[in-house]
C-alpha positions as protocol buffer text, in pm:
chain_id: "A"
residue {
  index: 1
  type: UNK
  ca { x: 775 y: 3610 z: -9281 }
}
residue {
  index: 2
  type: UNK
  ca { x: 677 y: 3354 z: -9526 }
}
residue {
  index: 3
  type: UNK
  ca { x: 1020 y: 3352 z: -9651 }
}
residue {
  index: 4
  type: UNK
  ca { x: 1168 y: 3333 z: -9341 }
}
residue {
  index: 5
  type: UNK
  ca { x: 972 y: 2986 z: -9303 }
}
residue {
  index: 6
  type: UNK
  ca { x: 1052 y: 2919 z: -9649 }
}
residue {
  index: 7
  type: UNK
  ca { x: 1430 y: 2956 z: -9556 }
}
residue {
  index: 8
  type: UNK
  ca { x: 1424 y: 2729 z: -9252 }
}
residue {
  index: 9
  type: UNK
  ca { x: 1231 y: 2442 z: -9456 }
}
residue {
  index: 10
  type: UNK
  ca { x: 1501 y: 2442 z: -9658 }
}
residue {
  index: 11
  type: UNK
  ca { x: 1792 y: 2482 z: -9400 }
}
residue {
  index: 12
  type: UNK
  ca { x: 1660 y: 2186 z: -9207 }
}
residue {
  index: 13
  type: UNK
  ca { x: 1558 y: 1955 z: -9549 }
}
residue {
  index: 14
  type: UNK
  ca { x: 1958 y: 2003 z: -9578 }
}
residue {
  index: 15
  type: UNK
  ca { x: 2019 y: 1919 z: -9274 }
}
residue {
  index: 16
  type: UNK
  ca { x: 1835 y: 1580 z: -9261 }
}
residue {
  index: 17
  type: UNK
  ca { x: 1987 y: 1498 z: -9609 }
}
residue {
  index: 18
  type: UNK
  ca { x: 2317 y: 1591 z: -9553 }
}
residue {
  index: 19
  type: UNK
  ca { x: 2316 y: 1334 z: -9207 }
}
residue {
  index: 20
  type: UNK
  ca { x: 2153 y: 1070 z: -9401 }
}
residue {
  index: 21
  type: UNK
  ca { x: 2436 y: 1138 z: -9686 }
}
residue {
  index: 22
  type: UNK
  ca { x: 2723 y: 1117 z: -9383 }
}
residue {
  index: 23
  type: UNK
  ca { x: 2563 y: 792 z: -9278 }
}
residue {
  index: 24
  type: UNK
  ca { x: 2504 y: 628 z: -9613 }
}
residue {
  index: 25
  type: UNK
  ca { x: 2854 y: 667 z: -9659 }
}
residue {
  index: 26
  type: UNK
  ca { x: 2968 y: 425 z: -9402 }
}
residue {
  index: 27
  type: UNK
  ca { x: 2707 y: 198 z: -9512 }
}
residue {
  index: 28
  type: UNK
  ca { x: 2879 y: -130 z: -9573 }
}
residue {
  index: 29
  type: UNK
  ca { x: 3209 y: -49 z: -9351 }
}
residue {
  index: 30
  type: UNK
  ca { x: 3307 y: -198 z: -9047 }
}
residue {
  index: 31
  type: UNK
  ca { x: 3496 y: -57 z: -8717 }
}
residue {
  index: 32
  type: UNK
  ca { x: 3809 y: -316 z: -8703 }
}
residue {
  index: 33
  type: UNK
  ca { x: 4017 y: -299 z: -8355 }
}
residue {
  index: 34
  type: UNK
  ca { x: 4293 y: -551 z: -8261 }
}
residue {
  index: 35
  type: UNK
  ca { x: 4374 y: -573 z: -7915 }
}
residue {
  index: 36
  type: UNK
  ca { x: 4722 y: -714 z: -7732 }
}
residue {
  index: 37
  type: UNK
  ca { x: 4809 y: -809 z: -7381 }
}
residue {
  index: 38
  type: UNK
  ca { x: 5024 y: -512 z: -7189 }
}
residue {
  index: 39
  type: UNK
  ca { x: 5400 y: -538 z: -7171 }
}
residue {
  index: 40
  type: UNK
  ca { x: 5399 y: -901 z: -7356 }
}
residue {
  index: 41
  type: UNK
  ca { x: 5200 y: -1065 z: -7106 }
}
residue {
  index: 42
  type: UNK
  ca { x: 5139 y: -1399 z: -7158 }
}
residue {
  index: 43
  type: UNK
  ca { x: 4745 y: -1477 z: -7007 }
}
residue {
  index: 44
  type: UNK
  ca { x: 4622 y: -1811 z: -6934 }
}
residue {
  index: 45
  type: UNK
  ca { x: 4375 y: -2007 z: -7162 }
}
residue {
  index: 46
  type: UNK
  ca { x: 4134 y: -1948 z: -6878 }
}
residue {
  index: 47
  type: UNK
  ca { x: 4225 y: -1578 z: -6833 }
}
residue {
  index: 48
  type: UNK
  ca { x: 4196 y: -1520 z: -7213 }
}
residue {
  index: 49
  type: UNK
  ca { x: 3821 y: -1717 z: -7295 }
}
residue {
  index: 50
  type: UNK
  ca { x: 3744 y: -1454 z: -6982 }
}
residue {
  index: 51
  type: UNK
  ca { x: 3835 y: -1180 z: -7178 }
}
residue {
  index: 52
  type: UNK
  ca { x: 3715 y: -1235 z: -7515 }
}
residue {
  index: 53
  type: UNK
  ca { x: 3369 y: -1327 z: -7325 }
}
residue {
  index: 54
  type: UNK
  ca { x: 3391 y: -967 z: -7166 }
}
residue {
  index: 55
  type: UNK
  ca { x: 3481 y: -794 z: -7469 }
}
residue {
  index: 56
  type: UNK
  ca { x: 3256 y: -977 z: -7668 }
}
residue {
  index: 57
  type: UNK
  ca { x: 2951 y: -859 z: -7436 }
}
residue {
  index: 58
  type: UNK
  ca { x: 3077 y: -478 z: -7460 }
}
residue {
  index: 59
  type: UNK
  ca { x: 3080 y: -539 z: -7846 }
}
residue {
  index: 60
  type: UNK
  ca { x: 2751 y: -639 z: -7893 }
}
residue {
  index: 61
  type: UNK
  ca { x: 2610 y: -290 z: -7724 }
}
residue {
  index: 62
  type: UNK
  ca { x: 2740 y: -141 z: -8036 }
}
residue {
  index: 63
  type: UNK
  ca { x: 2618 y: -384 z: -8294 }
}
residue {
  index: 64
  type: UNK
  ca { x: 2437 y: -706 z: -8236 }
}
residue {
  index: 65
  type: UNK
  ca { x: 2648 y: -842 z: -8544 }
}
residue {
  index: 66
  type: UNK
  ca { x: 2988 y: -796 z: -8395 }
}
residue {
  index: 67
  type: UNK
  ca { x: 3251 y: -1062 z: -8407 }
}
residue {
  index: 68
  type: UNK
  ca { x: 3522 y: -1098 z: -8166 }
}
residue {
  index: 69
  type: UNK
  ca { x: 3824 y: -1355 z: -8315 }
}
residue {
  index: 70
  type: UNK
  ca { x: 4147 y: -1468 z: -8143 }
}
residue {
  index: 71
  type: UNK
  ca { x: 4443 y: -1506 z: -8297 }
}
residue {
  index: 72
  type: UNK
  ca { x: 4816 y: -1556 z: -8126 }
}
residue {
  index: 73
  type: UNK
  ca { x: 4688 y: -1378 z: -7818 }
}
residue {
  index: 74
  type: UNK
  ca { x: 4535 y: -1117 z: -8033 }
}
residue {
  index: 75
  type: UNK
  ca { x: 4175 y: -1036 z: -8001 }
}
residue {
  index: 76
  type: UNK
  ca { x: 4030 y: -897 z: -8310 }
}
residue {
  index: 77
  type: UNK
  ca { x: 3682 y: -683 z: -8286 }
}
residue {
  index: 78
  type: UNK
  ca { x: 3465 y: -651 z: -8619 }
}
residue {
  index: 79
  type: UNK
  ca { x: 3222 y: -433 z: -8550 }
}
residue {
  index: 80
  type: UNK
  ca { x: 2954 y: -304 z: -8815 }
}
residue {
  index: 81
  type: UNK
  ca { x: 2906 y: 20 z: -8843 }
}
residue {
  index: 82
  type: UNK
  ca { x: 2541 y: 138 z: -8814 }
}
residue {
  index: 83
  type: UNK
  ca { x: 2306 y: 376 z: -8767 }
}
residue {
  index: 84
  type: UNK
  ca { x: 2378 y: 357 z: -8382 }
}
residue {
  index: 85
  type: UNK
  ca { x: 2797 y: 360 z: -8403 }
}
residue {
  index: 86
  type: UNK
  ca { x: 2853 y: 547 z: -8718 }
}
residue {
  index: 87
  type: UNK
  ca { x: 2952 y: 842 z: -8551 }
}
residue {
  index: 88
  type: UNK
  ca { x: 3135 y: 691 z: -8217 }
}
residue {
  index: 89
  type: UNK
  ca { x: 3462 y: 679 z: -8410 }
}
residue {
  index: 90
  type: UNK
  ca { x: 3730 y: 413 z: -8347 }
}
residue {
  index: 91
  type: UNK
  ca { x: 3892 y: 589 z: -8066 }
}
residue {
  index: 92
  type: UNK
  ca { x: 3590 y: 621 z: -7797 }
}
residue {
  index: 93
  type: UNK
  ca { x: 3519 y: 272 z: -7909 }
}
residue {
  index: 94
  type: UNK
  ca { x: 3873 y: 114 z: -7815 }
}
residue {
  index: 95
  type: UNK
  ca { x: 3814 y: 307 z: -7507 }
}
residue {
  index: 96
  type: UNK
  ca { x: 3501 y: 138 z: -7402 }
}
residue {
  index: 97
  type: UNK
  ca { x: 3601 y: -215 z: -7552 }
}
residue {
  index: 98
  type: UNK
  ca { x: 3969 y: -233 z: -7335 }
}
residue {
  index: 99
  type: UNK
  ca { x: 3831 y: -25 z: -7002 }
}
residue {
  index: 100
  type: UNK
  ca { x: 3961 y: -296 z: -6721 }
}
residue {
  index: 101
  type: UNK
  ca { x: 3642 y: -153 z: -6518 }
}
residue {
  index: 102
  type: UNK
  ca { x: 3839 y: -214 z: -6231 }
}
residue {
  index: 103
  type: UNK
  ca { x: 3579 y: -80 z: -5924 }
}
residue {
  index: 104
  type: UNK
  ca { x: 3700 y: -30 z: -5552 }
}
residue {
  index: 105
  type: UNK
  ca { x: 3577 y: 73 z: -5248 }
}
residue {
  index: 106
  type: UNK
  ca { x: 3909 y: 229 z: -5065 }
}
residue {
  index: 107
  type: UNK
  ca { x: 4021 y: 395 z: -4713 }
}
residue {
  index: 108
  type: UNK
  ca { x: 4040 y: 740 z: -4697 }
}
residue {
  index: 109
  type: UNK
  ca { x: 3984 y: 1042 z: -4898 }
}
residue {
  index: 110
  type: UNK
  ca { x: 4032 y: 1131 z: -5273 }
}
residue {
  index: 111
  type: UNK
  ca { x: 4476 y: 1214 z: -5191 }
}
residue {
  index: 112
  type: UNK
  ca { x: 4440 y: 905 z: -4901 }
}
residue {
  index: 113
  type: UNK
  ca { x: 4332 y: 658 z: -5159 }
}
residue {
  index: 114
  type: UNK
  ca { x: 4482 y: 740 z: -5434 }
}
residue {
  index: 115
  type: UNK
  ca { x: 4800 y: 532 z: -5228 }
}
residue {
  index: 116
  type: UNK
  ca { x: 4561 y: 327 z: -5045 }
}
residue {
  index: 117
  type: UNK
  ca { x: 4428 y: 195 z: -5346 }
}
residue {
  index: 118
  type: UNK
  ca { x: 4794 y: -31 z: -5436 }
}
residue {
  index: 119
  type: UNK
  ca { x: 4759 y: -114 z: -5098 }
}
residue {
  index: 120
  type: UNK
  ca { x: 4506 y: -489 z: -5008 }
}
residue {
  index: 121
  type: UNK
  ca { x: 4507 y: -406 z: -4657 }
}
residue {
  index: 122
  type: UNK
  ca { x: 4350 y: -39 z: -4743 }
}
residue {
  index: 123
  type: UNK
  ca { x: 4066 y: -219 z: -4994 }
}
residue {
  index: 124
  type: UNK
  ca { x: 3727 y: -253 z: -4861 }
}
residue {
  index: 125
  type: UNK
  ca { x: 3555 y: -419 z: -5149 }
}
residue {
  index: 126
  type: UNK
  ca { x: 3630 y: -500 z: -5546 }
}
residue {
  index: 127
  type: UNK
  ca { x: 3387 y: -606 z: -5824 }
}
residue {
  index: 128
  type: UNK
  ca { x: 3343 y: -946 z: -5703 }
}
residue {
  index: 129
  type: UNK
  ca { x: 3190 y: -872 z: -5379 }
}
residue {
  index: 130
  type: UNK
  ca { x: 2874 y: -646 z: -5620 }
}
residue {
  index: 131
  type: UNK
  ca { x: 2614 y: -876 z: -5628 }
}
residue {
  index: 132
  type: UNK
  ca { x: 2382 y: -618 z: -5799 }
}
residue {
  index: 133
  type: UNK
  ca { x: 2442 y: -211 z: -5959 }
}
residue {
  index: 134
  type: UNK
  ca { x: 2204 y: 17 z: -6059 }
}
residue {
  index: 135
  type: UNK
  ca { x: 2089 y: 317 z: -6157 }
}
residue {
  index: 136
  type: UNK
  ca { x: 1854 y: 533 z: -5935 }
}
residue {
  index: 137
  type: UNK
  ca { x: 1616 y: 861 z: -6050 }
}
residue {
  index: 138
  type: UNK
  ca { x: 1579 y: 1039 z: -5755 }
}
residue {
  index: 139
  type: UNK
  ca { x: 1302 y: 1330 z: -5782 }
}
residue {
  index: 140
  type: UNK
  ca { x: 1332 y: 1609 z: -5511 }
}
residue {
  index: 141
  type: UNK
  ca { x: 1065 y: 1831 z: -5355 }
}
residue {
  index: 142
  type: UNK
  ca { x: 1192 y: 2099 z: -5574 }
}
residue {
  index: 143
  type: UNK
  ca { x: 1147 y: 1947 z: -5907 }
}
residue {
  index: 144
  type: UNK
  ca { x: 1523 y: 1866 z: -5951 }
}
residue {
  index: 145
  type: UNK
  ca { x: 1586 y: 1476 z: -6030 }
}
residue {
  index: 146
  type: UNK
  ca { x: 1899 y: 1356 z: -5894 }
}
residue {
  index: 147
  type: UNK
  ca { x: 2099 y: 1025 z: -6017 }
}
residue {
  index: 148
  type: UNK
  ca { x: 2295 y: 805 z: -5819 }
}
residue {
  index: 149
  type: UNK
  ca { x: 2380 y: 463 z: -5788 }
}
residue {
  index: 150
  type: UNK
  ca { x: 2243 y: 154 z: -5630 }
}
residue {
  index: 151
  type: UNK
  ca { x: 2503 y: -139 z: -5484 }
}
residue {
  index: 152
  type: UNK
  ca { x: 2413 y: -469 z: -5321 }
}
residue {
  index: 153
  type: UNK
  ca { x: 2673 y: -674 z: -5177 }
}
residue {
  index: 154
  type: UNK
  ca { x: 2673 y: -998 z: -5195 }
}
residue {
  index: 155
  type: UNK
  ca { x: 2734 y: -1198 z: -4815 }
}
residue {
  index: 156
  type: UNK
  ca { x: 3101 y: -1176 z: -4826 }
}
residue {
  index: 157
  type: UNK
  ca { x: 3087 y: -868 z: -4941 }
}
residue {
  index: 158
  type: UNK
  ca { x: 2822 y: -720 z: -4690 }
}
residue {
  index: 159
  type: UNK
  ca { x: 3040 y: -883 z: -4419 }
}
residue {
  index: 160
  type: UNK
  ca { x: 3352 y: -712 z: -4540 }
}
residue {
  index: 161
  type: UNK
  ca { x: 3136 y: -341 z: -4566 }
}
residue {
  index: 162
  type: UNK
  ca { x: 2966 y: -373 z: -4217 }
}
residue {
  index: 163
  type: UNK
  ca { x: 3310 y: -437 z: -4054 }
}
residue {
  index: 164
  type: UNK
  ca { x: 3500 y: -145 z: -4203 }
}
residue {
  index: 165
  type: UNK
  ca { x: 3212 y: 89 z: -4178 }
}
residue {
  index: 166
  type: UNK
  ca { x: 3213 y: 4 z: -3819 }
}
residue {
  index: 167
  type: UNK
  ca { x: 3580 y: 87 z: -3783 }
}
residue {
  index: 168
  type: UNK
  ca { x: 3562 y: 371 z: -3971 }
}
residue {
  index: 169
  type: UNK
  ca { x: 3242 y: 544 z: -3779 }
}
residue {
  index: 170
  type: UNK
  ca { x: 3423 y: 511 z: -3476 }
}
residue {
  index: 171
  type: UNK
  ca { x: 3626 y: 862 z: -3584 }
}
residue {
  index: 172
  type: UNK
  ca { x: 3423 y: 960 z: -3912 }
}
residue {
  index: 173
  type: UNK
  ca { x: 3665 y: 823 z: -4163 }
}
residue {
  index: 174
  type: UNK
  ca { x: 3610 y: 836 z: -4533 }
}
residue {
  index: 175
  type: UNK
  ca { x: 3577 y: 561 z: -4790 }
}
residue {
  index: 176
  type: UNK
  ca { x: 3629 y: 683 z: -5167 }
}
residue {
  index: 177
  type: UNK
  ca { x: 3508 y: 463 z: -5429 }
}
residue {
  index: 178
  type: UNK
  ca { x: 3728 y: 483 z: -5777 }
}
residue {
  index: 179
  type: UNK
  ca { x: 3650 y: 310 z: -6124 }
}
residue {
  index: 180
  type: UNK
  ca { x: 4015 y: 251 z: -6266 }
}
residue {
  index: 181
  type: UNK
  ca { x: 4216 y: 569 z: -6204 }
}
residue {
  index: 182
  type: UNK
  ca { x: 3860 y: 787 z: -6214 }
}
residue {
  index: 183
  type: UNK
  ca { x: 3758 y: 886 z: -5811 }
}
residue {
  index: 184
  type: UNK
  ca { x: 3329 y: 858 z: -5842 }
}
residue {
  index: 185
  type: UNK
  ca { x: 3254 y: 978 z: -5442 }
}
residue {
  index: 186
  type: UNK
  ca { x: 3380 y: 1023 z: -5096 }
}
residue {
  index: 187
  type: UNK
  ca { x: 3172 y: 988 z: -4863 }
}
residue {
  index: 188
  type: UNK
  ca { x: 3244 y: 998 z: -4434 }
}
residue {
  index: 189
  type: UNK
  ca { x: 3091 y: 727 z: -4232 }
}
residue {
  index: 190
  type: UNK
  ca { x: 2905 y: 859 z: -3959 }
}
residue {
  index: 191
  type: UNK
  ca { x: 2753 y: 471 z: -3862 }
}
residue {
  index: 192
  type: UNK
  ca { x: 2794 y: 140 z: -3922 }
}
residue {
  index: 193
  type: UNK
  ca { x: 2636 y: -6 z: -4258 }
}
residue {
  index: 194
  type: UNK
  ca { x: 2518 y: -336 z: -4206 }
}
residue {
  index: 195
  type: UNK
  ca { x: 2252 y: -404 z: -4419 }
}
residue {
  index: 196
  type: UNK
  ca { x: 2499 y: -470 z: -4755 }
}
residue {
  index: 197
  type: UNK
  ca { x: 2376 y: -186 z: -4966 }
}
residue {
  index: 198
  type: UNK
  ca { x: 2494 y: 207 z: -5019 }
}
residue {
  index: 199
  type: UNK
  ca { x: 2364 y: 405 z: -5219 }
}
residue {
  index: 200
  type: UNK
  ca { x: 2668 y: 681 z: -5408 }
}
residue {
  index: 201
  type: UNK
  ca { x: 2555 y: 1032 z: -5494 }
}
residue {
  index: 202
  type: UNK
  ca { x: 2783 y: 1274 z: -5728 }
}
residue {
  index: 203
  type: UNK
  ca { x: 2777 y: 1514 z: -5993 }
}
residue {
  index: 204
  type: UNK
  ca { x: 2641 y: 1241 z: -6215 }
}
residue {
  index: 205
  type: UNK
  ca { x: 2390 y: 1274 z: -6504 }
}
residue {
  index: 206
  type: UNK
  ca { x: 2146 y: 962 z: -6674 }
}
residue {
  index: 207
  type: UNK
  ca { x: 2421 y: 905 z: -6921 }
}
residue {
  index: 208
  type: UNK
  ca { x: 2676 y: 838 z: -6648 }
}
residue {
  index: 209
  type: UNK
  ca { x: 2487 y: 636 z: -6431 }
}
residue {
  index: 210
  type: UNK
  ca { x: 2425 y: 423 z: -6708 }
}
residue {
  index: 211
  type: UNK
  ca { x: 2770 y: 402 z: -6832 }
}
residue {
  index: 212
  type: UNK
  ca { x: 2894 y: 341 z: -6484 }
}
residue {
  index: 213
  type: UNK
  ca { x: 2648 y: 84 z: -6464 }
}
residue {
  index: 214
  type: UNK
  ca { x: 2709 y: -78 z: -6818 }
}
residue {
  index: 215
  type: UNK
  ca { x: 3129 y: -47 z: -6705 }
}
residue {
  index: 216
  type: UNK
  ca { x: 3075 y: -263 z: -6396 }
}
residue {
  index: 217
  type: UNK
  ca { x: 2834 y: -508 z: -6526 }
}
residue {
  index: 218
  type: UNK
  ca { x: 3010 y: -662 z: -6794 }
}
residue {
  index: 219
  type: UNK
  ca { x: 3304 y: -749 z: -6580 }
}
residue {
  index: 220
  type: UNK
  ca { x: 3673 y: -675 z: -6493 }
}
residue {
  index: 221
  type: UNK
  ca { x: 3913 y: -751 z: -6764 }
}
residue {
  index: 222
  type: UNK
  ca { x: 4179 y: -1014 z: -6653 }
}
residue {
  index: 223
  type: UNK
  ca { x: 4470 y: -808 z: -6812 }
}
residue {
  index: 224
  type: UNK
  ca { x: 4534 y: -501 z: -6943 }
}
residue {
  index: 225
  type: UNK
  ca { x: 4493 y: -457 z: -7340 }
}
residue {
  index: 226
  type: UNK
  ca { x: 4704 y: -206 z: -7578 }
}
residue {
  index: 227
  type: UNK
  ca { x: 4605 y: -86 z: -7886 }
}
residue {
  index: 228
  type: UNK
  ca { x: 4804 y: -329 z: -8208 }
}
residue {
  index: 229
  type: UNK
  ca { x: 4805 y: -92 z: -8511 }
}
């Protein structure tokens, strides 16, 4: 028995040593990413400032110390790798960096909106009409916690919920609410909703609901980004 215990002393003295070994060895090294508008697109001074202000606030929940340059309508990201980001790896980070975080509230169901979603007439609400997001622990009579998330529309955007929720009730319809090209819920609208706030339930765990969260709140990119190697 003793050198059983023995044996998993030493196993997990490895363990530590060898992470602390992976680590050390990005010690000093940075993440670089340079970022280009889609298809040549040529963004405004205004549309551009927006973007580097919205990457530039994703950046800095990997590394307070990360710089964000422009350069010929390339934005440059220098991000320091850490004891935090040292294992994220370049691709999930240009994934979370150039996410357009485009949210919309849509007609129909998942195969309905999926068309309705090119189509203005067929949008409900877009980020812009979010006044507030968050996440919500929900903890059932049966010990199960549940997380979903928390909107508040601003006035335009209450306006703009109560009246389609109305319409909708009227023969159950469905609303599906999509983050880019990823469908969050469906849910059917039995009633009106007039008081600007809904509350989304899914399959979602703490780490979603905050991502989801973290996504909306820093904003909408104004244009798409590609990856310059």
């Amino acid at each position: 028995m003793k050198k059983i215990i023995a044996l998993l002393l030493c196993c997990m003295v490895l363990f530590v040593a060898c992470k602390e070994e992976k680590f050390e060895g990005y010690q000093g090294k940075h993440y670089i990413l340079t970022f280009a508008p889609e298809n040549d697109y040529t963004p405004t001074q205004e549309q551009t400032d927006k973007e580097v202000e919205i990457i530039t606030s994703r950046a800095a929940l990997y590394s307070a110390a990360a710089k964000v340059t422009v350069n010929n309508k390339q934005i440059s990201v220098d991000i320091p790798k850490d004891s935090t980001n040292w294992f994220l790896g370049e691709k999930l980070l240009t994934e979370k960096l150039a996410k357009n975080a485009r949210l919309l509230f849509v007609e129909g169901n998942a195969e309905e909106s999926s068309l309705n979603k090119e189509n203005p007439e067929k949008i409900i609400l877009e980020n812009e009409d979010v006044e507030t997001i968050s996440p919500v622990e929900i903890n059932g009579k049966d010990g199960d916690t549940q997380y979903v998330l928390s909107f508040v529309f601003d006035e335009e955007g209450k306006k703009k919920f109560a009246d389609s929720t109305t319409e909708l009730a009227k023969n159950n319809g469905k609303i599906s609410i999509w983050l880019d090209d990823v469908i969050l819920a469906v849910f059917t609208v039995n009633t009106p909703l007039l008081d600007g706030k809904t509350y989304v339930t899914g399959n979602f765990t703490a780490e979603t609901v905050m991502g989801i969260v973290t996504e909306i709140n820093t904003g909408t990119l104004p244009y798409a980004l590609k990856v310059v190697k």
